[in-house]
C-alpha positions in Angstrom: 0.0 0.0 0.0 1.2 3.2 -1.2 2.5 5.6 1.9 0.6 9.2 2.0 1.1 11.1 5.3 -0.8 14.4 6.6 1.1 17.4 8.5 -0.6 19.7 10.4 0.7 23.7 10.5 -0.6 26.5 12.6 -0.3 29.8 10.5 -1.5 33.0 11.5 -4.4 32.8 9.3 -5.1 29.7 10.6 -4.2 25.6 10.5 -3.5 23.8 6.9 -2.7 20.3 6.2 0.1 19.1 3.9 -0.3 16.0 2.1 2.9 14.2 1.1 3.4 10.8 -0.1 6.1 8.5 -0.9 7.4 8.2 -5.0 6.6 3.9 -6.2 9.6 4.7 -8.4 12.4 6.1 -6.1 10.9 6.0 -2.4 11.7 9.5 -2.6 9.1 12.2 -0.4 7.2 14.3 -2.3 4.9 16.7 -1.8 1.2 17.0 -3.0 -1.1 19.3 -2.0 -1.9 21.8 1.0 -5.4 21.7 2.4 -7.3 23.9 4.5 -9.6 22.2 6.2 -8.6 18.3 7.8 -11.7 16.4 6.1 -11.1 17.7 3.2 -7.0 16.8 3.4 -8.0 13.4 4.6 -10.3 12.9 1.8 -7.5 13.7 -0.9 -5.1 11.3 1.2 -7.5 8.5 0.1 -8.1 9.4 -3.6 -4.5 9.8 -3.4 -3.6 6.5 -2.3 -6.1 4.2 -4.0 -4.8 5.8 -7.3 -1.2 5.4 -6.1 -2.5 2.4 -5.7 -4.8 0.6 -8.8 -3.9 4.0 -11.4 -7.9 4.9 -11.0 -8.9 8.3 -9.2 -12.0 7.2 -7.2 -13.7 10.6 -7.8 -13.2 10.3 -11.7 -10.1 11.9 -12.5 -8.0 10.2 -15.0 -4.5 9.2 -14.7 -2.5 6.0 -16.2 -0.8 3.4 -13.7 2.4 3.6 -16.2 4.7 6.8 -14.9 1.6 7.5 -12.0 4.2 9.8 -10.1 5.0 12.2 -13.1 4.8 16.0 -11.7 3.3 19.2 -13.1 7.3 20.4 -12.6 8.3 17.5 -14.5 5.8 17.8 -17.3 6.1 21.4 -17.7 10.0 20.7 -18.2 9.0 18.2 -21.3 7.0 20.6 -22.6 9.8 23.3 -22.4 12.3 21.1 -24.2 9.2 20.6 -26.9 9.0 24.6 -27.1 12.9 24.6 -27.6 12.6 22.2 -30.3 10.3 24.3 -32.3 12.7 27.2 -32.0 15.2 25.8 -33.0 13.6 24.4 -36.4 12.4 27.9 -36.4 8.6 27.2 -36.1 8.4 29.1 -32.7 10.2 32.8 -32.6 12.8 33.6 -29.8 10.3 36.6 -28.7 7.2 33.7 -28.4 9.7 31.1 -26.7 10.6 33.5 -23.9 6.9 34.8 -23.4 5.7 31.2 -23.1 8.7 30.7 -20.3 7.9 34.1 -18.3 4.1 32.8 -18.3 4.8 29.4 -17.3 6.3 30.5 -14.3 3.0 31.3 -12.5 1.4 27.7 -12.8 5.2 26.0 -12.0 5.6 28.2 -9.0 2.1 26.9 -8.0 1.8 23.2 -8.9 5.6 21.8 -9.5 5.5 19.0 -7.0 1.9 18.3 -7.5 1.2 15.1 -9.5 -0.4 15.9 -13.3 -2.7 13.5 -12.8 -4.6 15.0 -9.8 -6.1 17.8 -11.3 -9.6 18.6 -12.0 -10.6 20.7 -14.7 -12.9 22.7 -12.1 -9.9 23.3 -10.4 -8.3 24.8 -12.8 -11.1 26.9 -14.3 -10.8 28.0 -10.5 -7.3 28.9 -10.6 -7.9 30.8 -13.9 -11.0 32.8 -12.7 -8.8 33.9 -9.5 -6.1 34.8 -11.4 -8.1 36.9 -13.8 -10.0 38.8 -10.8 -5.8 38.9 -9.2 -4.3 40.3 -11.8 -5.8 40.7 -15.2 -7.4 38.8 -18.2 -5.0 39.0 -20.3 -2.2 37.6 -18.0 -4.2 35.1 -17.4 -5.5 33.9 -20.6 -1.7 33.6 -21.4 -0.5 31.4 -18.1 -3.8 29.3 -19.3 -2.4 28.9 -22.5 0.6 27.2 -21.0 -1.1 25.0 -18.8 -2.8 23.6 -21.6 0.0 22.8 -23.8 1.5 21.5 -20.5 -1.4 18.6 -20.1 -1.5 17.9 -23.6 2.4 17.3 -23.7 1.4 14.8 -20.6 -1.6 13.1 -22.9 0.8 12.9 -25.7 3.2 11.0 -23.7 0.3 8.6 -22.5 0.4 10.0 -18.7 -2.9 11.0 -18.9 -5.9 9.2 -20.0 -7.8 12.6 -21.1 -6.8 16.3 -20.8 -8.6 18.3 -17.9 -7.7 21.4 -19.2 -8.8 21.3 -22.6 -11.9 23.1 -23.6 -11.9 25.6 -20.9 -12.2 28.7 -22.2 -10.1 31.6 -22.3 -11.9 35.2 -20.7 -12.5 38.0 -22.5 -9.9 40.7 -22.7 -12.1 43.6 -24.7 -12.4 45.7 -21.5 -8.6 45.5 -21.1 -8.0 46.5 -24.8 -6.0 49.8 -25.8 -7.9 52.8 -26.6 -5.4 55.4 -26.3 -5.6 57.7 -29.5 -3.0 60.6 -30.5 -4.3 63.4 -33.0 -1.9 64.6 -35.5 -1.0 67.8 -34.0 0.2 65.6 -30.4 2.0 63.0 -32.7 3.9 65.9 -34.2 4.9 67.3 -31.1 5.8 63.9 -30.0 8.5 63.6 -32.8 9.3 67.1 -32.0 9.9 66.9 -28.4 11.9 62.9 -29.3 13.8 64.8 -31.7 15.7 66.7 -28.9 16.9 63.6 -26.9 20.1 63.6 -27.5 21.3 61.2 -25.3 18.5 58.5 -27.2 19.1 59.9 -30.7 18.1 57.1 -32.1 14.3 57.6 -29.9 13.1 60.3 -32.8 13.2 57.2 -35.6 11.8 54.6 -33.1 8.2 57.3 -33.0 8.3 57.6 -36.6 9.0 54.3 -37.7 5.9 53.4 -35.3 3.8 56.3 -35.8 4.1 56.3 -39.5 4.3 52.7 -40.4 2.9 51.1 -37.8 6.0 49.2 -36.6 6.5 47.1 -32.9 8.9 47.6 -31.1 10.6 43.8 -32.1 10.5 45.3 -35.8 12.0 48.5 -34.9 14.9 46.9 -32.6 15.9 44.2 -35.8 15.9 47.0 -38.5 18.8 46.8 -40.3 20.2 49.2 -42.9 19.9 46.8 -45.6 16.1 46.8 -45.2 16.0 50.6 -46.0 16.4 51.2 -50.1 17.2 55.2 -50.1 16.6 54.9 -54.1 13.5 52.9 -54.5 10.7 55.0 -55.2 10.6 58.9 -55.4 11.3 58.3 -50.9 12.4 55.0 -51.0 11.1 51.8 -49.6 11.5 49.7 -46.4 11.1 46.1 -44.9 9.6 45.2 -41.8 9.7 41.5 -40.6 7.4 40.7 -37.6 8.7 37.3 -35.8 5.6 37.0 -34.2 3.4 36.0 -37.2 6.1 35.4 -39.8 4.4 38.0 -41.5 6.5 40.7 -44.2 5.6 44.0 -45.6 7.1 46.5 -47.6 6.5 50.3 -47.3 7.6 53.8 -48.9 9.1 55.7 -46.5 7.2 58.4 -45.2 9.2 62.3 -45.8 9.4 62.5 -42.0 10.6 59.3 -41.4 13.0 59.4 -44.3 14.8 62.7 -42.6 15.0 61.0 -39.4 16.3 57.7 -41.1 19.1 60.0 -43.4 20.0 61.8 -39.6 20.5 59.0 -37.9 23.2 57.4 -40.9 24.9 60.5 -41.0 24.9 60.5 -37.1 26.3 57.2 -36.8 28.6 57.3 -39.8 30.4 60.5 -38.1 30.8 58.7 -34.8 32.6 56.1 -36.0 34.9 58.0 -38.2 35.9 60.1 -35.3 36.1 57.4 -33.0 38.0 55.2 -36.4 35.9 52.4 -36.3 35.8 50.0 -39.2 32.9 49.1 -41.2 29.5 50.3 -41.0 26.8 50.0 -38.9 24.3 46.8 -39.0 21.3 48.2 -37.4 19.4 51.5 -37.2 18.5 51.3 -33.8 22.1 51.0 -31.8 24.6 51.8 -29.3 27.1 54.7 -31.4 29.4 51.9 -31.5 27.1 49.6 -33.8 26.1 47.6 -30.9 22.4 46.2 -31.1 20.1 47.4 -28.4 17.5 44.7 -26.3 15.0 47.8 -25.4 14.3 51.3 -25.0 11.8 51.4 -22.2 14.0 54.1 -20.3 14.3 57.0 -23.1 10.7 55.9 -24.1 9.1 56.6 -20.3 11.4 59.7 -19.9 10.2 60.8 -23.1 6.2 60.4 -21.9 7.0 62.2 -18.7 8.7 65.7 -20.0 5.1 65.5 -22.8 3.0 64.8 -19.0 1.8 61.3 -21.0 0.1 59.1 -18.3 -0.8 55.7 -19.6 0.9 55.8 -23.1 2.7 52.6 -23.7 5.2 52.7 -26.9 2.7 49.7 -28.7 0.3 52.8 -28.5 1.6 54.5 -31.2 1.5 50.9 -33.9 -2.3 51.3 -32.5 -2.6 55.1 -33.7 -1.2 53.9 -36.4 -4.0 51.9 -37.6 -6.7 54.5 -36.5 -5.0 57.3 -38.5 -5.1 55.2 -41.7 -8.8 54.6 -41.5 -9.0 58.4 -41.0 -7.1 58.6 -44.1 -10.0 56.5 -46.0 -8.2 52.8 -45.9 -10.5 50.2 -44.8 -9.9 47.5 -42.4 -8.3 45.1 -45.4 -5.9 48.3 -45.9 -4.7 48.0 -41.9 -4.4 44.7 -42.1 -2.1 44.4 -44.7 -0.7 47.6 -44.0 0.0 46.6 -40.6 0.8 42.8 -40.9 -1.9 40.9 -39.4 -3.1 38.1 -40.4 -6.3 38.0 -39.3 -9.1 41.4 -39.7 -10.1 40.2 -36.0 -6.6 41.0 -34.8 -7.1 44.5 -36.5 -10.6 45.4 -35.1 -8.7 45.0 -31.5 -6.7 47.5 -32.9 -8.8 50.5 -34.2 -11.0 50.5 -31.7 -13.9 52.7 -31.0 -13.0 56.1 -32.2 -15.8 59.2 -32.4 -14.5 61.3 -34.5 -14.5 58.8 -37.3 -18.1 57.6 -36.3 -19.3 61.4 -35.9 -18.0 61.4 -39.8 -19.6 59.0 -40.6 -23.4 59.9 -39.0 -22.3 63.4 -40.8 -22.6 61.6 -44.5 -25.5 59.6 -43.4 -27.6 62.2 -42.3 -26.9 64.2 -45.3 -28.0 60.8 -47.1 -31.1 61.0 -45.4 -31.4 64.2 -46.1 -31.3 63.9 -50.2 -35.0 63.3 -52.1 -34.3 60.0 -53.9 -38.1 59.6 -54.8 -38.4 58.6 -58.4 -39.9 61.2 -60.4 -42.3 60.6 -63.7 -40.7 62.0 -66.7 -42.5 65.2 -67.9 -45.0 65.0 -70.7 -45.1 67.8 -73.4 -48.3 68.2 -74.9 -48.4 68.7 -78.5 -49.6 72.6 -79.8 
């Protein structure tokens, strides 16, 4: 009989009960789940040890007798390995790899030692519900999202009968979607007031580059000069490459992003002639000395404080981006392909509601109502 032992501990907020059991494989301890009330603890104890036991949950949760004592720890480190694969083949960016790492901590920090076949799907709909009322939808839609893949990795490798975790749905994020909209007299005195940074020259082609064509942040920091053709077009053309969709788009430059682009080669090129280094420079946005930067949250936040911005987050301004070229006439097709989504209902979380645009639009409509379209009968002249 498998060996599963309860511990009481007096907290201030009151007595739990750890439940800990002995590994079939190595003997080893191990713990498995804290409880706050002793019937409840003694209650898992059993379920734990009859499945320990036989492989069968008696209250219906499915687990395999083959590798029984597989953790959510040990799982989750399967799964990671499975992630690295797909980078490294190149079907998974760097940028998603590390996301899906930074949100798997949440759940790992949680459930490490916990055995994957223990969980419930209501508890984890639980455990998703808290964490969106904790911290936000969002954040928790995406720690969901590796929890999933985590129990289907354990299905895959026949640990699990069924998956508890799929079908649960993710929560809505519209309420926590950006609205934040810049007219184009506060998006030029944005460039303006970027163009004076001097110690973050490189900040004034970071705004355009995302005010004007609708660039992230990842696209902006992997710009290199040999995406930027000076002669192509009357201003030129440039390539953006989003990792995050695989998705490329070609531009014209815009005339304020092209004087920008031209200041900043010049800029660099006279650094390193007086400071005689060889070569030239790979990237746009870098160190003086050619070296590629990771970020500019810094100058970017320094930036929003001397323009009093509260709440204005640097993906803002690929936002604004979209909402000025429907202003412009585009369509949503246009900002789509404009912007380099792949889907219109990744650009509708984009636009937004804006009124100005609707007021222009109940403007036209109005005066449509306004127009007598009844058909009139021709007119008849009588003969003299």
């Amino acid at each position: 009989m498998a060996t599963v032992t309860i511990s009481e501990r007096s907290r201030a907020s009151g007595k739990s009960y750890i439940i800990q059991y002995n590994d079939p494989e190595t003997g080893k301890k191990r713990y498995h789940k804290t409880c706050r009330r002793k019937a409840e603890a003694k209650a898992e104890s059993i379920a734990l040890r009859t499945y320990l036991d036989t492989g069968e949950w008696p209250d219906g949760r499915e687990g395999l007798k083959s590798r029984s004592a597989m953790t959510f720890g040990e799982a989750a480190k399967l799964c990671h390995e499975w992630w690295k694969s797909k980078c490294d083949k190149g079907r998974l960016s760097k940028s998603s790899y590390a996301s899906y790492m930074e949100y798997h901590k949440r759940p790992l920090n949680e459930w490490r030692d916990r055995l994957i076949a223990s969980f419930s799907r209501e508890e984890i709909e639980r455990w998703h519900v808290k964490l969106c009322r904790d911290i936000s939808p969002a954040t928790a839609n995406r720690a969901l999202f590796t929890v999933k893949q985590t129990f289907a990795v354990a299905c895959r490798e026949k640990v699990l009968k069924s998956d508890p975790a799929k079908g649960i749905s993710y929560s809505n994020e519209s309420c926590h979607e950006r609205k934040r909209f810049m007219k184009p007299h506060e998006v030029e005195n944005l460039v303006k007031v970027a163009n004076t940074r001097s110690r973050a020259q490189y900040l004034e082609v970071a705004v355009t580059l995302a005010v004007e064509h609708g660039a992230s942040k990842q696209e902006i920091l992997d710009l290199r000069w040999d995406d930027i053709d000076f002669e192509d077009s009357p201003s030129g053309s440039i390539r953006f490459f989003r990792t995050k969709n695989r998705m490329e788009r070609v531009q014209d430059i815009m005339p304020r992003t092209r004087e920008a682009l031209l200041k900043r080669w010049e800029y660099l090129k006279e650094y390193r002639r007086k400071h005689n280094l060889r070569g030239e420079p790979e990237y746009v946005i870098c160190r003086p000395d050619g070296t590629p930067l990771k970020g500019f949250r810094t100058s970017w936040k320094n930036l929003c404080k001397k323009l009093h911005l509260s709440d204005f987050h640097f993906h803002d301004n690929r936002h604004n981006y979209c909402t000025n070229v429907l202003h412009a006439g585009g369509t949503l097709k246009d900002v789509k392909e404009m912007i380099g989504h792949k889907t219109l209902r990744m650009t509708e979380r984009y636009t937004g509601h804006d009124r100005d645009r609707e007021r222009s639009i109940q403007q036209r409509l109005q005066e449509r109502y306004a127009q007598d379209t009844r058909p009139r009968r021709p007119s008849i002249k009588k003969a003299s």
